[in-house]
Backbone as ProteinMPNN parsed JSONL, in Angstrom:
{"seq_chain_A": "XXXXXXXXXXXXXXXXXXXXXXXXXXXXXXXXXXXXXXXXXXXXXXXXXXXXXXXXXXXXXXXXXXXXXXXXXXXXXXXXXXXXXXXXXXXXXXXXXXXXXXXXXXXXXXXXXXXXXXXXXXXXXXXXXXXXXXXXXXXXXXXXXX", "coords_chain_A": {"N_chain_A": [[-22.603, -25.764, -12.527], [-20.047, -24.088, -14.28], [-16.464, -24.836, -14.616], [-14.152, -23.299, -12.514], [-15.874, -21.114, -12.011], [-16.705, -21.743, -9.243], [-14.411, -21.678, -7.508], [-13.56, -18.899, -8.072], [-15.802, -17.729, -6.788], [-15.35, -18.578, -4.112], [-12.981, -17.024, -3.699], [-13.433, -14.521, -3.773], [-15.132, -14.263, -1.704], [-13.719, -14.719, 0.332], [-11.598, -12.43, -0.309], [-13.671, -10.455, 0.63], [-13.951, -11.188, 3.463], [-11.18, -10.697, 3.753], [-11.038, -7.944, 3.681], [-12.682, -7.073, 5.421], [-11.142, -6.492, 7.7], [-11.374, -3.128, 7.533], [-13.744, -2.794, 8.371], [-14.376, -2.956, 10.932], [-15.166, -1.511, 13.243], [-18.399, -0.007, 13.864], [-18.357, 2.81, 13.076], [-17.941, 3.995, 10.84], [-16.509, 6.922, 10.245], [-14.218, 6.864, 12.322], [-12.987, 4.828, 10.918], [-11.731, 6.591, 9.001], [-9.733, 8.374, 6.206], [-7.115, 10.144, 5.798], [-6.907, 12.108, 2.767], [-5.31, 13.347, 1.211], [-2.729, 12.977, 1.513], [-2.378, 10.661, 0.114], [-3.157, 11.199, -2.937], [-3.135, 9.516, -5.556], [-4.28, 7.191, -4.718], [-7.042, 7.521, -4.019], [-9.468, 6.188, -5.054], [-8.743, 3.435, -4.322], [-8.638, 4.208, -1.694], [-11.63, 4.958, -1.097], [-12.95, 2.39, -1.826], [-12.009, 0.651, 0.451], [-13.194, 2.167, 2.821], [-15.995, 1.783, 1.652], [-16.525, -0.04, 1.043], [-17.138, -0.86, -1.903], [-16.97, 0.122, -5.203], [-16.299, 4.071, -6.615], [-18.897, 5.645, -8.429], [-18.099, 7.034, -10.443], [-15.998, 5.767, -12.038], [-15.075, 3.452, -15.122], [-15.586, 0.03, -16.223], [-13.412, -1.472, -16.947], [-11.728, 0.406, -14.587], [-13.032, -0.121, -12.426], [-12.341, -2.644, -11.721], [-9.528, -2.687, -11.849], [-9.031, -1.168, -9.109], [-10.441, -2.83, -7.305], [-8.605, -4.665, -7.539], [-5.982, -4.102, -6.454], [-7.283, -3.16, -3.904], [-7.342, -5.676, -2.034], [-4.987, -5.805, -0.578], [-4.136, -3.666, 1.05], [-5.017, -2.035, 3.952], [-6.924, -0.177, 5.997], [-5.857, 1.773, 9.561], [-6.662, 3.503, 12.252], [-6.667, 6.02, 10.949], [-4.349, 5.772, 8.772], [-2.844, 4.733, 6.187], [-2.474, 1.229, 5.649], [-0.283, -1.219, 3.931], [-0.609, -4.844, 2.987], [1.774, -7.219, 3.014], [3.471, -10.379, 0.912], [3.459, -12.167, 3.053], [1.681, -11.416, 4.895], [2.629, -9.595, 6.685], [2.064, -6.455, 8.009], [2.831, -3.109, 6.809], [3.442, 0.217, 6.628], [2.078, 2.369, 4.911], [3.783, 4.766, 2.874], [3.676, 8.582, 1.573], [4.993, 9.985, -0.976], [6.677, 12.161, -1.249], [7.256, 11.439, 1.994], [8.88, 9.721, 1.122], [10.818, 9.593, 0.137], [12.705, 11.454, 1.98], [12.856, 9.574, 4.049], [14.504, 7.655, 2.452], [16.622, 8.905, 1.702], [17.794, 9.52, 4.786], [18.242, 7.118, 5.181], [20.212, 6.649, 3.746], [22.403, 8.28, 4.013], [22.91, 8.941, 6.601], [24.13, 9.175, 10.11], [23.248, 6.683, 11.588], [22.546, 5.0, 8.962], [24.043, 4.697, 6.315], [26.146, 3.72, 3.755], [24.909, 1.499, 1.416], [23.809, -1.221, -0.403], [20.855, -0.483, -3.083], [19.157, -2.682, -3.207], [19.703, -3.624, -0.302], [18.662, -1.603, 1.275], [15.922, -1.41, 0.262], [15.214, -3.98, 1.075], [15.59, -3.377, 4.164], [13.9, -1.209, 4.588], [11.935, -2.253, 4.159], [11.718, -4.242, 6.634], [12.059, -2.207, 8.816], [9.156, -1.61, 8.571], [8.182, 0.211, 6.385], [6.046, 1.031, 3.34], [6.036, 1.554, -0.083], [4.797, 1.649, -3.144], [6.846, 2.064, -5.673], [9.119, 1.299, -4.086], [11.677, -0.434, -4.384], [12.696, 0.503, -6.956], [12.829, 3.674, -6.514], [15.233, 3.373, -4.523], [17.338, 2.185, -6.148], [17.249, 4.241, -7.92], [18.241, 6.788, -6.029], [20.493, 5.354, -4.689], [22.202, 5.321, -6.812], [22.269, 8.026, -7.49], [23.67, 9.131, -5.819], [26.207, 7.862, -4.993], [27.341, 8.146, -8.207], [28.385, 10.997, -6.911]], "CA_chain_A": [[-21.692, -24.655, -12.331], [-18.884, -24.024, -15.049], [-15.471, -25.201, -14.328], [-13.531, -22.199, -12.233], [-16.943, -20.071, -11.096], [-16.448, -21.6, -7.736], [-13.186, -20.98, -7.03], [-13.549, -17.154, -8.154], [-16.94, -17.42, -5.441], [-14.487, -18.89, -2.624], [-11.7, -16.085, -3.349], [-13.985, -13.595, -3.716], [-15.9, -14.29, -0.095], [-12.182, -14.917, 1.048], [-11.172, -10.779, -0.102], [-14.783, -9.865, 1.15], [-13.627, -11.266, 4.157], [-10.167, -9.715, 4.187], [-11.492, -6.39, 3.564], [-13.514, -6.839, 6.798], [-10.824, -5.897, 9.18], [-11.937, -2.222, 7.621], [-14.969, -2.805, 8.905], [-14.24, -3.165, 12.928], [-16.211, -0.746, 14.141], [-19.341, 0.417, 13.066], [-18.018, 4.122, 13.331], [-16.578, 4.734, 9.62], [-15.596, 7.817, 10.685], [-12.986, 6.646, 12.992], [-11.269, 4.673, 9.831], [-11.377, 7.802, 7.652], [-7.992, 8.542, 6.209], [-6.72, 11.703, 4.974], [-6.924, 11.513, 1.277], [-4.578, 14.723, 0.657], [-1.593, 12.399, 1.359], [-2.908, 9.697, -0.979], [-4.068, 11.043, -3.478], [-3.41, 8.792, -6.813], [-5.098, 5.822, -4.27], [-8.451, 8.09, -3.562], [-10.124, 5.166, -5.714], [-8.538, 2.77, -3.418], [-9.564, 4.397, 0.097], [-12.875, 4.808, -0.98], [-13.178, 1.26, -1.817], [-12.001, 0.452, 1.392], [-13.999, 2.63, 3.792], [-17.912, 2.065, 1.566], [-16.733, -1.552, -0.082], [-17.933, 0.073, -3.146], [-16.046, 1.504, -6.063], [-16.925, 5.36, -7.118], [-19.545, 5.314, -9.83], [-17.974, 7.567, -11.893], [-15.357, 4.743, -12.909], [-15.739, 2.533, -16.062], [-15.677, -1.403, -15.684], [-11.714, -1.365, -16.396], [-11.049, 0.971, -13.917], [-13.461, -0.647, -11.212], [-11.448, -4.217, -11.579], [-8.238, -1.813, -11.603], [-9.251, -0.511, -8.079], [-10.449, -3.765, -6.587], [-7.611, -5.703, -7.128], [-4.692, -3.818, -5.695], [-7.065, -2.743, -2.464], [-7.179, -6.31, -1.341], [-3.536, -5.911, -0.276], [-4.538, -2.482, 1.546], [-6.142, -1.847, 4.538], [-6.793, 1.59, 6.743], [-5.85, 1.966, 10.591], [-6.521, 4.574, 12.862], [-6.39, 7.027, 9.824], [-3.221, 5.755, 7.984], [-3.12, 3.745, 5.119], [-1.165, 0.422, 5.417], [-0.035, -2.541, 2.751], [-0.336, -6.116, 3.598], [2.867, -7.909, 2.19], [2.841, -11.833, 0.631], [3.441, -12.706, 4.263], [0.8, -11.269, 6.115], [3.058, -8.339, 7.778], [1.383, -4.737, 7.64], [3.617, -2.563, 6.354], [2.956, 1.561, 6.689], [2.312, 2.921, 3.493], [4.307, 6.261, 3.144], [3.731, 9.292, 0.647], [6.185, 10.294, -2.164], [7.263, 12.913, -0.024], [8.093, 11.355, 2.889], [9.4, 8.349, 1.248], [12.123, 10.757, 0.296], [12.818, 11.904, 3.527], [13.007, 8.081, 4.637], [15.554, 6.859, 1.446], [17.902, 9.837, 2.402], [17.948, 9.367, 5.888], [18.396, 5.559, 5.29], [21.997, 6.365, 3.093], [23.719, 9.204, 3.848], [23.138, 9.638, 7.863], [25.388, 7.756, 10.6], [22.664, 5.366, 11.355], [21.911, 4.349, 7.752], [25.201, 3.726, 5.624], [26.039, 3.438, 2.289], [24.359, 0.152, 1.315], [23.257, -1.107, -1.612], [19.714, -0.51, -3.016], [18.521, -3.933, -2.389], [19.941, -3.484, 1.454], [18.416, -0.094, 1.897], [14.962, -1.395, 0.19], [14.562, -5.047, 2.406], [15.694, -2.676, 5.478], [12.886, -0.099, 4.712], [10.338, -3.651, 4.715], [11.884, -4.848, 7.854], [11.378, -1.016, 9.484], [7.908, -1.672, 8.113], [7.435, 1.173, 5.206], [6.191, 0.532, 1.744], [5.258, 2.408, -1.133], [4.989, 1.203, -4.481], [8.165, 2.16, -6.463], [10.424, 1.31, -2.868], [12.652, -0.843, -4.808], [12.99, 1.554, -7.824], [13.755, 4.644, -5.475], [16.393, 3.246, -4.062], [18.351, 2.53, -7.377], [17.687, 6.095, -8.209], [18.868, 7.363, -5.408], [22.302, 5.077, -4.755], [22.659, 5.748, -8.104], [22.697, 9.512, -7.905], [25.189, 9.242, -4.442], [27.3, 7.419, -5.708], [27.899, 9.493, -8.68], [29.58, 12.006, -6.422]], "C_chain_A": [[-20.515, -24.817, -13.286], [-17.671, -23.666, -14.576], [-14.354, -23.239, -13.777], [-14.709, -21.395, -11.31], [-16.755, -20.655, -9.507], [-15.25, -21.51, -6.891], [-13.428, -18.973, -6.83], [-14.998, -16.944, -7.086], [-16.004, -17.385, -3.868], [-13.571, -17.538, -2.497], [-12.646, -14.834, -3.201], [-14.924, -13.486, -2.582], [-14.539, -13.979, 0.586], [-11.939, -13.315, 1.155], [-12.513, -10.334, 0.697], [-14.299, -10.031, 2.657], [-12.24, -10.523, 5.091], [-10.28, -8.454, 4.423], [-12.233, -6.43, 4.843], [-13.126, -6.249, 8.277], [-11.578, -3.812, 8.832], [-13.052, -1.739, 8.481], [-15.158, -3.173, 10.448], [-15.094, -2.761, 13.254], [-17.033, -0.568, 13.317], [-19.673, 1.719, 12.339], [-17.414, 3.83, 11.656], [-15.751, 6.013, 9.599], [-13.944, 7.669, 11.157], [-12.077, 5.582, 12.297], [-11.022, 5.498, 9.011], [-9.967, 7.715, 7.444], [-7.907, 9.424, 5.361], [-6.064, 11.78, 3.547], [-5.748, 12.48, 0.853], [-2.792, 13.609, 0.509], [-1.227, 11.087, 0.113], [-3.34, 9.913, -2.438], [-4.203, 10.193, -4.761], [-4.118, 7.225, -5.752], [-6.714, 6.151, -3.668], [-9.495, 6.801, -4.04], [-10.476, 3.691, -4.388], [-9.259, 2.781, -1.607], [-10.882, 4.21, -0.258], [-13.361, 3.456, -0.991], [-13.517, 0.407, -0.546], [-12.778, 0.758, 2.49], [-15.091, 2.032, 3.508], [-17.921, 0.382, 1.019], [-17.766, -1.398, -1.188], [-16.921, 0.953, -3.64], [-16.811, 2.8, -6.1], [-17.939, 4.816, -8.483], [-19.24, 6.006, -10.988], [-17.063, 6.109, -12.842], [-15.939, 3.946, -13.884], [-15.557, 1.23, -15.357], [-14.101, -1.739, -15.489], [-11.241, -0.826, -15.412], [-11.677, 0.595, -12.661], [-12.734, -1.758, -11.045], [-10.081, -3.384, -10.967], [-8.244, -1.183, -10.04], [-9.791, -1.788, -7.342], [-9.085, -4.501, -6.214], [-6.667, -5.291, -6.829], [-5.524, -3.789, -3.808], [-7.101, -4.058, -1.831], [-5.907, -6.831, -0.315], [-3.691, -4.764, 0.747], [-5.538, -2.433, 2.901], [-5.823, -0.346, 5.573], [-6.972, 1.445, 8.458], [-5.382, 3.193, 11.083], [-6.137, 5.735, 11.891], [-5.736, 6.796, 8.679], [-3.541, 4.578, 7.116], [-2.028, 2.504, 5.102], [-1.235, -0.948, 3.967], [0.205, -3.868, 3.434], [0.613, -6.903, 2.704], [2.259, -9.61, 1.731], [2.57, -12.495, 2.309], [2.592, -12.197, 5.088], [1.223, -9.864, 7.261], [2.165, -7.204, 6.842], [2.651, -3.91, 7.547], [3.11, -0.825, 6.112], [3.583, 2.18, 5.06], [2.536, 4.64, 3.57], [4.199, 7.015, 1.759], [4.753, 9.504, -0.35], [7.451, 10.838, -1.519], [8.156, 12.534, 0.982], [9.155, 9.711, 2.625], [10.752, 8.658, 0.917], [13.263, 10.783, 1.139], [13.651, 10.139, 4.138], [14.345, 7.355, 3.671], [16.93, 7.521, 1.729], [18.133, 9.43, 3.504], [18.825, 7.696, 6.147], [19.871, 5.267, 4.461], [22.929, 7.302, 3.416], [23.791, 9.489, 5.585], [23.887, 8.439, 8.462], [24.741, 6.695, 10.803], [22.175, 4.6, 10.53], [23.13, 3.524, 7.181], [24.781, 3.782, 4.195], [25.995, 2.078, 1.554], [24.205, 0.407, -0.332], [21.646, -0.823, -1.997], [18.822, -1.451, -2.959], [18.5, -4.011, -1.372], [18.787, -2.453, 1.609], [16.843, -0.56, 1.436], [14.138, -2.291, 1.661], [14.761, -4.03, 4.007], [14.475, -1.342, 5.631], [11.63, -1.218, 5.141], [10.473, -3.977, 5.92], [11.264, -3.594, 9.156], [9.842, -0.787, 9.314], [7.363, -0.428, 7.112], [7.64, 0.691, 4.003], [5.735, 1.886, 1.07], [5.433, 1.885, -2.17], [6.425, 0.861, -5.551], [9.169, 2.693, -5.287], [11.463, 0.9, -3.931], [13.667, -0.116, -6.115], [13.653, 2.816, -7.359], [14.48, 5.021, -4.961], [17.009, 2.813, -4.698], [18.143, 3.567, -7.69], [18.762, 6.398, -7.455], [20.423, 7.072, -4.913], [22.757, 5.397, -5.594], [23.297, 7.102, -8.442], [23.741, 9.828, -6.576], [26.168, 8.748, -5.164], [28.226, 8.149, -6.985], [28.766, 10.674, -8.097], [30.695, 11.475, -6.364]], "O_chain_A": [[-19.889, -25.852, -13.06], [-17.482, -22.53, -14.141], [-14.033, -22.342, -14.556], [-14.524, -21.099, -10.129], [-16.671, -19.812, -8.615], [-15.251, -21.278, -5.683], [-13.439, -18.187, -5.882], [-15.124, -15.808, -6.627], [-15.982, -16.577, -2.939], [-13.41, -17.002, -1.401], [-12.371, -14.135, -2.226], [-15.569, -12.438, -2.566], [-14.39, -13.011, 1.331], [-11.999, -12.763, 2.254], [-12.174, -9.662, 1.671], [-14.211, -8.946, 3.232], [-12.131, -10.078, 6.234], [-9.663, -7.876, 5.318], [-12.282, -5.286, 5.294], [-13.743, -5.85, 9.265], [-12.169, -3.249, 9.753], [-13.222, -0.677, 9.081], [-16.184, -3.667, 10.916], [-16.016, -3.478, 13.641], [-16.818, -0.81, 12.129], [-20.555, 1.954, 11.513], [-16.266, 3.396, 11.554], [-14.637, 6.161, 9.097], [-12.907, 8.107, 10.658], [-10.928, 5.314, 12.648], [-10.115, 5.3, 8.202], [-9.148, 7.179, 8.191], [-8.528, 9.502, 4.301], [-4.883, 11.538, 3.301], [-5.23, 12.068, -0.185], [-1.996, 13.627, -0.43], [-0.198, 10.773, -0.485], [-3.814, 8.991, -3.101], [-5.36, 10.073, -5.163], [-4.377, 6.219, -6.412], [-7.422, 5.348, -3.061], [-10.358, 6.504, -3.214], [-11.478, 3.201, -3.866], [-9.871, 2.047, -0.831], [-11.42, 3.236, 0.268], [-14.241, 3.223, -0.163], [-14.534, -0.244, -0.307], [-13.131, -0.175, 3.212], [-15.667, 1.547, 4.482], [-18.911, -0.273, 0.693], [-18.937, -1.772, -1.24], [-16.288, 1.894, -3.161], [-17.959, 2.76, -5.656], [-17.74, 3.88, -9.258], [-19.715, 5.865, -12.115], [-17.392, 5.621, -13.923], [-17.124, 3.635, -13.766], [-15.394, 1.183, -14.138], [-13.561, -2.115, -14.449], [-10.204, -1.364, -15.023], [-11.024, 0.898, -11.663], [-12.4, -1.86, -9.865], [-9.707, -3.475, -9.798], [-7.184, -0.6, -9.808], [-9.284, -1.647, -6.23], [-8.618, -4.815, -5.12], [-5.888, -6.244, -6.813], [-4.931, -4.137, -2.787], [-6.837, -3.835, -0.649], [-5.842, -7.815, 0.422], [-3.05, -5.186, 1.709], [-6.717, -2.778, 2.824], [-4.777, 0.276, 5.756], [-8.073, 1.051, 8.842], [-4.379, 3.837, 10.776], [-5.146, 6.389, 12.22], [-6.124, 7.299, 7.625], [-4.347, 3.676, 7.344], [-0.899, 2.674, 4.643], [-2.204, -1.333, 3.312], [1.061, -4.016, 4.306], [0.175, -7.237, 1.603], [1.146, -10.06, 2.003], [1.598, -13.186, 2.616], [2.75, -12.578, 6.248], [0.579, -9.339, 8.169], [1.794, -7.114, 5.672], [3.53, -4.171, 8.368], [2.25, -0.721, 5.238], [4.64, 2.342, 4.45], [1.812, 5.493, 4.084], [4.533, 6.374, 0.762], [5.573, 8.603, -0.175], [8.584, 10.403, -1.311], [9.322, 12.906, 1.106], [9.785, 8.979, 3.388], [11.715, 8.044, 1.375], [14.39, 10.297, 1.035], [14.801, 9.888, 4.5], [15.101, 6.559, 4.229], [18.009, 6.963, 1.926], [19.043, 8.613, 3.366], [19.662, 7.328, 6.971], [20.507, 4.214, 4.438], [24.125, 7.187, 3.149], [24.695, 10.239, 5.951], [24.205, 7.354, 7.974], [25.238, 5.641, 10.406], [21.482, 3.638, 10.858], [23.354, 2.324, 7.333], [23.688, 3.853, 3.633], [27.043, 1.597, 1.122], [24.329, 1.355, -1.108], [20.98, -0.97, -0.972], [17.664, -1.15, -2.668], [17.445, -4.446, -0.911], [17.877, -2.881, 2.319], [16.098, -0.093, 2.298], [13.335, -1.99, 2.545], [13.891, -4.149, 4.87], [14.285, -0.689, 6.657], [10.761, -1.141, 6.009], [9.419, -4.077, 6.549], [10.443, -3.807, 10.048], [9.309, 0.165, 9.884], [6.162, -0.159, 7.106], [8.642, 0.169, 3.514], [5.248, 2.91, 1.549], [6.594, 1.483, -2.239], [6.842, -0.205, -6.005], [9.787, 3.756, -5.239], [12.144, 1.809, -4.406], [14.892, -0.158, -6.229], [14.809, 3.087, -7.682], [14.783, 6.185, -4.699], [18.032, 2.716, -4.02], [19.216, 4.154, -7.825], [19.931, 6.368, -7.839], [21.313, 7.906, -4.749], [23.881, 5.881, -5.468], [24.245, 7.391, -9.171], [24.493, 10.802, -6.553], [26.886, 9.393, -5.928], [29.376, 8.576, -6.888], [29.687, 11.204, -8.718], [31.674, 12.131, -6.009]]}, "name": "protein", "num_of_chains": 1, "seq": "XXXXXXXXXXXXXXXXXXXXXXXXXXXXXXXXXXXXXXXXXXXXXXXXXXXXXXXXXXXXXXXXXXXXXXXXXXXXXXXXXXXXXXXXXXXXXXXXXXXXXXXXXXXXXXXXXXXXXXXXXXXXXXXXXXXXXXXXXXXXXXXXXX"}
């Protein structure tokens, strides 16, 4: 066996394994998840629900779609993110992540924090989305300005 192939066997049973909470029931139905809210991670869900990329993808874009969904998994419809630590974290749309960054600076129970405060306090409330930490330097950025 050449030096490394069994490591990349172990990790790669290891995600096979992680990916398995998907697989609870035998029902795939009842992990569907409503792609309309998702949609630049359609790649991703599918992965998740059939453990199987799409076949239209090339070979770059099948690696590109494995290796974020091992961080990913789908309950009761919704799509969540598993952090370095093991917490699940509710993965929220563009939209409502919006909704959630406002709410989190300008109302009485939020405060005018900084965007490091206002990001770790969105992880601790348990919502992620990709560009959290980015979002919230926009957005103090453009309050503040007033």
């Amino acid at each position: 066996m050449v030096r490394g192939q069994g490591l990349a066997k172990i990790m790669t049973q290891s995600n096979l394994n992680a990916n398995q909470i998907n697989m609870v029931t035998n029902d795939l139905r009842s992990n569907s998840c409503d792609m309309s809210h998702y949609e630049w991670y359609t790649n991703v869900i599918h992965y998740l629900q059939h453990i199987e990329v799409p076949s239209h993808l090339n070979e770059n874009d099948k690696r590109c779609t494995k290796l974020p969904a091992i961080r990913y998994i789908i309950v009761k419809g919704s799509l969540w993110w598993r952090n370095f630590e093991g917490i699940i974290l509710k993965h929220v749309d563009q939209e409502r992540a919006q909704e959630i960054l406002n709410e989190m600076h300008t109302t009485v129970c939020g405060g005018h924090y900084m965007a490091k405060t206002i990001a770790h306090k969105l992880i601790r409330a348990r919502f992620w989305w990709p560009s959290l930490f980015k979002d919230a330097q926009i957005m103090v950025k453009k309050f503040d300005s007033y």
